[in-house]
C-alpha positions as CSV (number, residue, x, y, z in Angstrom):
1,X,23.9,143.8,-107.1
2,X,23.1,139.8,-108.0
3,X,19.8,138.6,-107.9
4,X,20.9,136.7,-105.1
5,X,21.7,139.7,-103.1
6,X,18.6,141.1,-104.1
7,X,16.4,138.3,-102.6
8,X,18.9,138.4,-99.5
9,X,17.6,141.6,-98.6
10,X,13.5,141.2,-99.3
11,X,11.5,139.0,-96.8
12,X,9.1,136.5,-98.2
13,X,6.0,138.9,-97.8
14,X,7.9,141.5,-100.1
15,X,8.8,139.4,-102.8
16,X,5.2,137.8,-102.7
17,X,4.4,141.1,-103.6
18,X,6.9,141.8,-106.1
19,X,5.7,138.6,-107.8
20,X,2.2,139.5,-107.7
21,X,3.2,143.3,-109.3
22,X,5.0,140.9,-112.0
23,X,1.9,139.5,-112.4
24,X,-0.3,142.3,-112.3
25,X,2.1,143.7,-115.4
26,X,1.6,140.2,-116.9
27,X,-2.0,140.5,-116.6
28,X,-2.3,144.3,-118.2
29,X,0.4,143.5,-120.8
30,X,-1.6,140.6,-122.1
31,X,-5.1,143.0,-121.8
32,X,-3.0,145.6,-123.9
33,X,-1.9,143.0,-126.7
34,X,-4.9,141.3,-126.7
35,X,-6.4,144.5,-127.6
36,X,-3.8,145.2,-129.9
37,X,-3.7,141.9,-132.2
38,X,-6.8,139.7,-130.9
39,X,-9.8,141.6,-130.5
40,X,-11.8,139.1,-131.0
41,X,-14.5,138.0,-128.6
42,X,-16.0,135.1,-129.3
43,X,-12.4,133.3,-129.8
44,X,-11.1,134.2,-126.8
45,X,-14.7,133.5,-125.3
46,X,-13.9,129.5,-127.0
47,X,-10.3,129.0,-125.3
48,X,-12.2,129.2,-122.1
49,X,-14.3,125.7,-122.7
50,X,-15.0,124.2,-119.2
51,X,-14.4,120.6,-121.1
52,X,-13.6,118.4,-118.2
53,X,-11.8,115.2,-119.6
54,X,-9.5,117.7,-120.9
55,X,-8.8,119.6,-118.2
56,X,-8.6,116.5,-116.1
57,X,-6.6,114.3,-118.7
58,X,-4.1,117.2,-120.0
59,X,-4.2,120.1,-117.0
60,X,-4.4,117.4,-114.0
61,X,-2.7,114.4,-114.8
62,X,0.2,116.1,-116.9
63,X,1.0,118.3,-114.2
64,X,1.0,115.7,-111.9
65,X,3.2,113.7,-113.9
66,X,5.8,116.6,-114.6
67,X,5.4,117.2,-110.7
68,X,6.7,113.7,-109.8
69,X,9.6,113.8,-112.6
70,X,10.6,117.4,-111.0
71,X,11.1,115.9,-107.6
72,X,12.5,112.6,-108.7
73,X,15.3,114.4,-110.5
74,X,15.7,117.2,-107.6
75,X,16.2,113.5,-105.3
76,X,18.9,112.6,-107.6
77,X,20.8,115.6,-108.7
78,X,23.2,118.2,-106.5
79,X,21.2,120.5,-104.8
80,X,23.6,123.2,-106.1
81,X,21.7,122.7,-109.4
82,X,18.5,123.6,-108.6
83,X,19.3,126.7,-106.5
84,X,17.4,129.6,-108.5
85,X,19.4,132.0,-105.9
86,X,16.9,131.2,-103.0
87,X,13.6,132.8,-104.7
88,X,11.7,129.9,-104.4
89,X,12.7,128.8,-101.0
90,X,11.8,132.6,-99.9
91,X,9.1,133.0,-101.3
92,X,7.3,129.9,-100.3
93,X,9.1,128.6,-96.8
94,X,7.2,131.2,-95.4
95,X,4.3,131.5,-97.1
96,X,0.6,129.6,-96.1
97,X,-0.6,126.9,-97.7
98,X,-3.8,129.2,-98.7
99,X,-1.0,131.6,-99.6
100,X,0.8,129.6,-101.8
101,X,-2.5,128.5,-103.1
102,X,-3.5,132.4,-104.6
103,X,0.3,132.8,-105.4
104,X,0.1,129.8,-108.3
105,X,-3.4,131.3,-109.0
106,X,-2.8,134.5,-109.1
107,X,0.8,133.2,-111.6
108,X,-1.6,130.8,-113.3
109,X,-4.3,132.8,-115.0
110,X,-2.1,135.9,-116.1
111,X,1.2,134.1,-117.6
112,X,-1.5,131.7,-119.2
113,X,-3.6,134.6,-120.9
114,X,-0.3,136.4,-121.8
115,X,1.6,133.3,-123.2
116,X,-0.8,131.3,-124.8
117,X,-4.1,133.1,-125.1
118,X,-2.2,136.1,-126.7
119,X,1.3,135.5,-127.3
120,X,0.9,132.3,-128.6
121,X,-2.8,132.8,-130.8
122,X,-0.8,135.7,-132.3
123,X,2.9,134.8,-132.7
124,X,2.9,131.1,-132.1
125,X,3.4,128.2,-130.2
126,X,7.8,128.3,-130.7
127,X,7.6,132.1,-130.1
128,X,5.3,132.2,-127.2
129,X,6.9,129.0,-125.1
130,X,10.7,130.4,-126.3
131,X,9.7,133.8,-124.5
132,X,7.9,132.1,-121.3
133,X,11.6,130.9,-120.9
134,X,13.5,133.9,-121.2
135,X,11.2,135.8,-119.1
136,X,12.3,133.0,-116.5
137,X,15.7,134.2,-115.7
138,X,16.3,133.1,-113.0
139,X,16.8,129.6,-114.5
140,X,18.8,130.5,-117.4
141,X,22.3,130.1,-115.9
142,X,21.5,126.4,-114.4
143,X,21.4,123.8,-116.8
144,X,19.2,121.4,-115.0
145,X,16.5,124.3,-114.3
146,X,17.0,125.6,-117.7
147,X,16.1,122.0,-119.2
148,X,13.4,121.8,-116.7
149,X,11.5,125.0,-117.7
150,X,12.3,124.3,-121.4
151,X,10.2,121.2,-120.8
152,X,7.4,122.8,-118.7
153,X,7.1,125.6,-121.2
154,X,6.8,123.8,-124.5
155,X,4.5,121.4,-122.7
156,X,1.9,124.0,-122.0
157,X,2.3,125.1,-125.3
158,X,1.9,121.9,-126.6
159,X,-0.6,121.0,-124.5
160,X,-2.9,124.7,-125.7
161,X,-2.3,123.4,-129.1
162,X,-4.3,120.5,-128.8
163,X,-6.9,121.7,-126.8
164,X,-7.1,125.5,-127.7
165,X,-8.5,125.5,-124.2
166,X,-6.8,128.3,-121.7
167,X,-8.4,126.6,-118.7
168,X,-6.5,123.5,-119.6
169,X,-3.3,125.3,-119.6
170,X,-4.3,127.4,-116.2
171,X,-5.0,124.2,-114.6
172,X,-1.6,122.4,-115.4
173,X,0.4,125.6,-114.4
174,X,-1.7,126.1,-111.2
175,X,-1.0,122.6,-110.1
176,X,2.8,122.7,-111.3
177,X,3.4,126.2,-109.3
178,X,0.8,124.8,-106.0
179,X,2.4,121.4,-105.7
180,X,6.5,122.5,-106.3
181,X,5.3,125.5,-103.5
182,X,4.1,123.0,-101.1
183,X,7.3,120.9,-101.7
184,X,9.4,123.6,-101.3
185,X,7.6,124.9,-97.9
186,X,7.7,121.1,-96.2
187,X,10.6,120.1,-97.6
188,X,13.4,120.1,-94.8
């Protein structure tokens, strides 16, 4: 069965909570390697510096940027190219704005932890951001949302190794994932 078929057969409230057990595995997965490589404290205590001109200079207005680029290009290129087989429009058509809200929370804080506070403190920045796109299937097989994530991804990752700062990263994904949602919901 295609992941389109799949997705078919789910309403939006059951694939909110399949993304929030993807999450949840996220989440425990980064606990579990953080334990396993990290264990250390105090640095993972420093990449959560409440630093605001960073957080507003690289998490707010970068994701704001890469927000307006995203729907500029999905105004100018086929439709057909950024169908991710109807996971996004399901998921947050019918979804509440406070919904959508604690989705790209929820999506925020454990891909960030996993990716860059783990994945990327103990692998690196080309392993970490190269996974963050595989584990995006869904975009693999379309070029223009393959670019598109390729871009978001090594951002963040860029954008962790200048500031070493996970709320930073959180921030930018938040807004990327809460903005796109709310386009996607009130776009006709």
């Amino acid at each position: 069965m295609s992941q389109e078929e799949i997705v078919k057969q789910l309403s939006s409230k059951e694939l909110a909570r399949a993304v929030f057990y993807s999450q949840l595995f996220f989440f425990f997965t980064g606990i579990f390697l953080w334990f396993l490589f990290v264990r250390d404290w105090e640095a993972t205590k420093a990449m959560f510096q409440f630093r605001l001109t960073d957080i507003f200079y690289y998490g707010v207005l970068m994701a704001l940027l890469l927000v307006v680029v995203e729907i500029i290009v999905s105004k100018w290129v086929p439709k057909k190219h950024f169908d991710d087989g109807g996971i996004n429009e399901k998921l947050f058509k019918g979804q509440s704005v406070p919904a959508i809200f604690f989705i790209a929370l929820v999506v925020a804080i454990s891909e960030e932890f996993l990716f860059r506070g783990v994945l990327q403190t103990t692998f690196g920045y080309l392993f970490a951001s190269g996974l963050f796109v595989i584990v995006h299937t869904r975009y693999l097989r379309k070029p223009v949302l393959l670019l598109m994530i390729i871009v978001t991804s090594f951002l963040i990752g860029y954008l962790f190794e200048l500031t070493n700062n996970l709320l930073v990263t959180m921030t930018f994904h938040f807004l990327v994932d809460f903005l796109l949602g709310l386009y996607v919901k009130f776009s006709k």
